[in-house]
C-alpha positions in Angstrom: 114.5 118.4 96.8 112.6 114.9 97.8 113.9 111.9 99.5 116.6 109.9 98.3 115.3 106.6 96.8 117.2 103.8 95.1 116.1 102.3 92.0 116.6 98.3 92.1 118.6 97.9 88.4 118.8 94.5 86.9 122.5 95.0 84.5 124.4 92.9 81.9 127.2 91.7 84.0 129.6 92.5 80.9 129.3 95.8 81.4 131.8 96.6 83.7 130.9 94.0 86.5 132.8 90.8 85.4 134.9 89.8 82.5 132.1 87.4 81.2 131.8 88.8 77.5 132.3 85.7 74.8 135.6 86.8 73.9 136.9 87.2 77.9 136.2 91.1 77.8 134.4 93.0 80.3 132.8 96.8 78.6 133.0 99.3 81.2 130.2 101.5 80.3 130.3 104.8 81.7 126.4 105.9 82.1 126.7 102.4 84.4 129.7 104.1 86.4 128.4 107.2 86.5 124.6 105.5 88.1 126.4 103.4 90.5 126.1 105.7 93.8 122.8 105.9 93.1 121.2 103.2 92.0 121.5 99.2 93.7 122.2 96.9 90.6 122.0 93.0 90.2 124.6 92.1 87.9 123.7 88.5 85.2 124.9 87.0 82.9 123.1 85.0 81.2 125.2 82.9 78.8 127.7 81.9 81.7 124.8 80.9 83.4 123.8 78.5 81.1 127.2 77.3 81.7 128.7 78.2 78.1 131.6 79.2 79.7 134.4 82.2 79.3 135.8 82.5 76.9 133.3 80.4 74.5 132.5 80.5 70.9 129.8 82.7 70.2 126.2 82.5 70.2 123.2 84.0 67.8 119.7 84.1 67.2 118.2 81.9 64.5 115.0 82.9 62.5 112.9 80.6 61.4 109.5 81.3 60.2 108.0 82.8 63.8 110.4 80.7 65.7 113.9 82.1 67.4 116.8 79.4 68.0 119.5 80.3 70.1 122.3 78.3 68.9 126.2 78.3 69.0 127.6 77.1 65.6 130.7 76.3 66.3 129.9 73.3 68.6 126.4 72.9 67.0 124.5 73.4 70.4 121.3 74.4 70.9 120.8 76.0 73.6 116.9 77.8 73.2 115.4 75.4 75.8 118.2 76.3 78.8 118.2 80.1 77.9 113.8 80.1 78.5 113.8 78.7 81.2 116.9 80.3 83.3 115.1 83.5 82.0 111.7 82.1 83.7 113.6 81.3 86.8 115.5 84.1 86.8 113.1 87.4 86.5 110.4 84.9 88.3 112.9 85.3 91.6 113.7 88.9 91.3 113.3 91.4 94.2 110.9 94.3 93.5 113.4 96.3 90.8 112.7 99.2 88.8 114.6 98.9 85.2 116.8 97.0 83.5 120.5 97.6 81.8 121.4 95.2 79.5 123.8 94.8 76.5 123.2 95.9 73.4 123.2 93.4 70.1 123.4 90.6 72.6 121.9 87.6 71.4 120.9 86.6 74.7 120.5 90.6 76.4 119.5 92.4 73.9 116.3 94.4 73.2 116.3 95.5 70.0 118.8 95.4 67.2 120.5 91.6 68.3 121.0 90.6 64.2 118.9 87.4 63.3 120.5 84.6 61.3 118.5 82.6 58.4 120.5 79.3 59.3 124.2 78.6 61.3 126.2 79.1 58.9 125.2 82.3 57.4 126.8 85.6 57.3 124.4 87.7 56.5 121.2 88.4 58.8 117.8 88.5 57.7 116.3 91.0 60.0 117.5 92.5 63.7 115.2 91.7 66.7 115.4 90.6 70.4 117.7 88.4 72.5 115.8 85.2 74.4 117.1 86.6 77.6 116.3 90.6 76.4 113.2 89.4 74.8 111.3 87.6 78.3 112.4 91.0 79.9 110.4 92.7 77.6 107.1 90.2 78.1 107.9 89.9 81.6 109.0 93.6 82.7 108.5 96.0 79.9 106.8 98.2 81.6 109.4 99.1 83.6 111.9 101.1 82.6 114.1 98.8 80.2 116.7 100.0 77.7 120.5 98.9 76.5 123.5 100.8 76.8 123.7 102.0 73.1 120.7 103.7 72.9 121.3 105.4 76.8 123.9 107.4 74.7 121.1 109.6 73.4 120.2 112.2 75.3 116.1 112.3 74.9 116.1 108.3 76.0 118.3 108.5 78.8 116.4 111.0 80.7 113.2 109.5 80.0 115.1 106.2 81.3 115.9 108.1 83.9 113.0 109.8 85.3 110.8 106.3 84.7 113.1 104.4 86.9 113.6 106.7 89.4 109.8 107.6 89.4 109.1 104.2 89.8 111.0 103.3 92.4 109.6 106.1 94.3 106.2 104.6 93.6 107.5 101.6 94.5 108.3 103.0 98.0 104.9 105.0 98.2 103.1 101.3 97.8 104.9 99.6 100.4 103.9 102.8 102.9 100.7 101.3 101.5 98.4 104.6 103.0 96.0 106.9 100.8 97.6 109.7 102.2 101.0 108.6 100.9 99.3 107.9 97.0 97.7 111.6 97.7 101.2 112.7 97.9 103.0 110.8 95.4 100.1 112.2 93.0 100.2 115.9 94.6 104.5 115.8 94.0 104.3 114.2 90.4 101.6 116.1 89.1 103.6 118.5 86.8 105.6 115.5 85.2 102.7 113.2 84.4 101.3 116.2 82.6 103.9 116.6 80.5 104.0 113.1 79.8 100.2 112.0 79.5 97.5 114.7 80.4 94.6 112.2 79.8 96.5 109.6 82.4 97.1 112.0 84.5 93.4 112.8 85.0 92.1 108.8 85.1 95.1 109.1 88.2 93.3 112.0 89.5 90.1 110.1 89.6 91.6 107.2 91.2 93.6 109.3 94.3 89.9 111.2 94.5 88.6 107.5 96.1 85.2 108.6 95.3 84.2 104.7 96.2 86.2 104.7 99.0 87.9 101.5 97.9 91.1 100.1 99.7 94.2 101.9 99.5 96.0 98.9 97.8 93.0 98.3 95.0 93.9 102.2 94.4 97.6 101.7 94.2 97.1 98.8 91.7 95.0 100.9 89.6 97.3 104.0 89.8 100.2 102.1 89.0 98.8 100.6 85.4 97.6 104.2 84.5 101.1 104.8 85.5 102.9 102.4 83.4 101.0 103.6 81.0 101.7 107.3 81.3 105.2 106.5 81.8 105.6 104.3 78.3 106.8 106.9 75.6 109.4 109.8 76.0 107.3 113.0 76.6 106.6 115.4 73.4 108.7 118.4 73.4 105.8 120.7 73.6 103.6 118.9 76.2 107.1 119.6 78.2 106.9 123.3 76.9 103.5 123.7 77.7 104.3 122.5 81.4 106.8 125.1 81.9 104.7 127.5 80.4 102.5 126.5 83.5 105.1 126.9 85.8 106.1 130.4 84.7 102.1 131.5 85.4 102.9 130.9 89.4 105.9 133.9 88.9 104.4 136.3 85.9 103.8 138.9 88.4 106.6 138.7 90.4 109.4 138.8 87.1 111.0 142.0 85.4 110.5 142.1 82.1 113.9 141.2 81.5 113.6 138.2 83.6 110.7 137.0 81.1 112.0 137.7 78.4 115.4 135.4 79.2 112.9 132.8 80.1 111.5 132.7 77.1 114.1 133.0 74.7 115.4 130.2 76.9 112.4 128.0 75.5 113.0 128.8 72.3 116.5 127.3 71.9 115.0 124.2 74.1 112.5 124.2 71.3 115.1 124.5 68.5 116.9 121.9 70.4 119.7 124.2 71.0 119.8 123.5 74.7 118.6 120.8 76.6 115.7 120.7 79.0 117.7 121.3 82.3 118.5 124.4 81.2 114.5 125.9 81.3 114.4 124.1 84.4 117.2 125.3 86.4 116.2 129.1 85.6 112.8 127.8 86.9 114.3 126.3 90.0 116.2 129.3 90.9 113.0 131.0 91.2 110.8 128.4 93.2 113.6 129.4 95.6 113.5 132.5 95.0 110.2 133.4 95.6 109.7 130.0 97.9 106.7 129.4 95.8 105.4 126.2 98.0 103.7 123.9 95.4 106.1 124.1 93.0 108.7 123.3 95.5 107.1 120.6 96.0 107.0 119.1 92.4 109.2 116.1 91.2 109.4 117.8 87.8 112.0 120.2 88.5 114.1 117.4 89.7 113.2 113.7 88.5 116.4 112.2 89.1 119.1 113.0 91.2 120.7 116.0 89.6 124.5 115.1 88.5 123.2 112.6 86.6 121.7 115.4 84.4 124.3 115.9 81.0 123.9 116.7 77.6 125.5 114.6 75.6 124.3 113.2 72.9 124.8 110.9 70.4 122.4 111.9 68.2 120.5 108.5 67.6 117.3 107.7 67.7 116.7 111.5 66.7 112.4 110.7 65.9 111.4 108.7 69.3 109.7 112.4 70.1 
């Protein structure tokens, strides 16, 4: 439906690029297979960078008071200091990317839920929190789209990681054209998703592509791209996504049987019930921008965010309240 872009991805080496896991494992994971012909990824490990070695006795996060220690207690290293500042180096050198992939309860990579230890030689943690390497991500990049490989299993979180990262690389692309006219179209094409995902964003975005100040076209672009961050930070609500193919249906109400309605919206129903995902709306919705070669909602990324057999519906059924 739009032109192909190609997110930069920064990954976990571990997962399914090198053998470089602690105990001499690589983790094939298959939402990283299955985003590989579509996506460029820069594969890291951190830990081998540091030189720890493979295999090598395991690290993990220390807590004390507000301060993290990254230490390995088998040799007694320390190795906070070297992991900080490869991280600096690191994600100061990157390319333009788009999102990051990195492993999940990794005490350098992870996010979210790396376990944190009161001292060495304690078995039981005191809390769950970031990685040093996951956590300058997060300072550095969290605005893009950054998530771990455990929580890409559920289904509401990988297609808002999807549609952030591919949405962002196509801003990405629209920035380095650099024009109004190609910030006019980005806007114009990604109208009906940034209502479902912020509808006071998306009119601050609207003011911005207006120009009324006729300002520079990259002082634009850097103020559209915050608002879009910031539109872009949370999973969508399921009815602000409801309410957007509500909108969608208005452009065919005339031209639909009965019959045809009334699928659609029984259709919405079991979307709302959570009975069927969102792609299933959509591609009824689809059919008929073809159909009836309605032109602006051809036009709209909404229909297709992400390249389409990426879409699936598994699940696993965590993180059930992040909408």
């Amino acid at each position: 439906m739009h032109a192909s872009v190609r997110p930069q991805v920064v990954v976990s080496k571990c997962l399914g690029f090198a053998a470089c896991r602690y105990n001499g494992q690589v983790i094939p994971d298959p939402f990283v297979e299955q985003l590989r012909p579509f996506v460029d990824f820069l594969p890291v490990c951190p830990e081998v960078e540091l030189g720890l070695g493979v295999p090598r006795p395991p690290i993990r996060v220390i807590q004390r008071g507000e301060e993290r220690r990254l230490v390995q207690p088998e040799t007694g290293r320390d190795v906070t200091e070297a992991m900080q500042d490869f991280a600096a180096s690191f994600l100061a050198g990157l390319p333009a990317v788009d999102g990051f992939i990195l492993k999940n309860r990794s005490p350098s990579c992870g996010i979210k839920d790396v376990k944190l230890y009161a001292d060495m030689g304690s078995e039981t943690p005191v809390g769950k929190g970031a990685g040093l390497f996951g956590q300058a991500v997060l300072e550095r990049f969290g605005h893009l789209a950054v998530e771990d490989e455990g929580r890409l299993t559920n289904a509401t979180l990988r297609d808002h990681f999807l549609t952030k990262l591919f949405t962002l690389a196509r801003f990405r692309q629209a920035k380095a054209a650099g024009t109004m006219e190609e910030l006019v179209r980005f806007h114009t094409e990604h109208k009906l998703l940034l209502m479902a995902y912020n509808q006071s964003r998306l009119q601050a975005m609207g003011r911005v592509v207006a120009n009324p100040g006729r300002r520079p076209a990259a002082e634009a672009f850097d103020s559209y791209e915050r608002l879009l961050w910031e539109a872009l930070a949370r999973p969508p609500r399921r009815t602000a996504g409801i309410n957007v193919l509500m909108h969608a249906l208005g452009y065919f109400s005339t031209r639909l049987t009965p019959a045809e309605k009334a699928l659609f919206l029984d259709t919405l129903e079991r979307y709302r019930a959570r009975h069927v995902p969102l792609s299933t709306p959509l591609y009824i919705l689809r059919a008929w921008v073809a159909r009836f070669q309605e032109p602006y909602l051809a036009r709209q990324v909404f229909f297709e965010p992400y390249p389409i057999a990426l879409v699936s519906p598994t699940d696993s059924g965590k993180d059930r309240d992040v909408v």
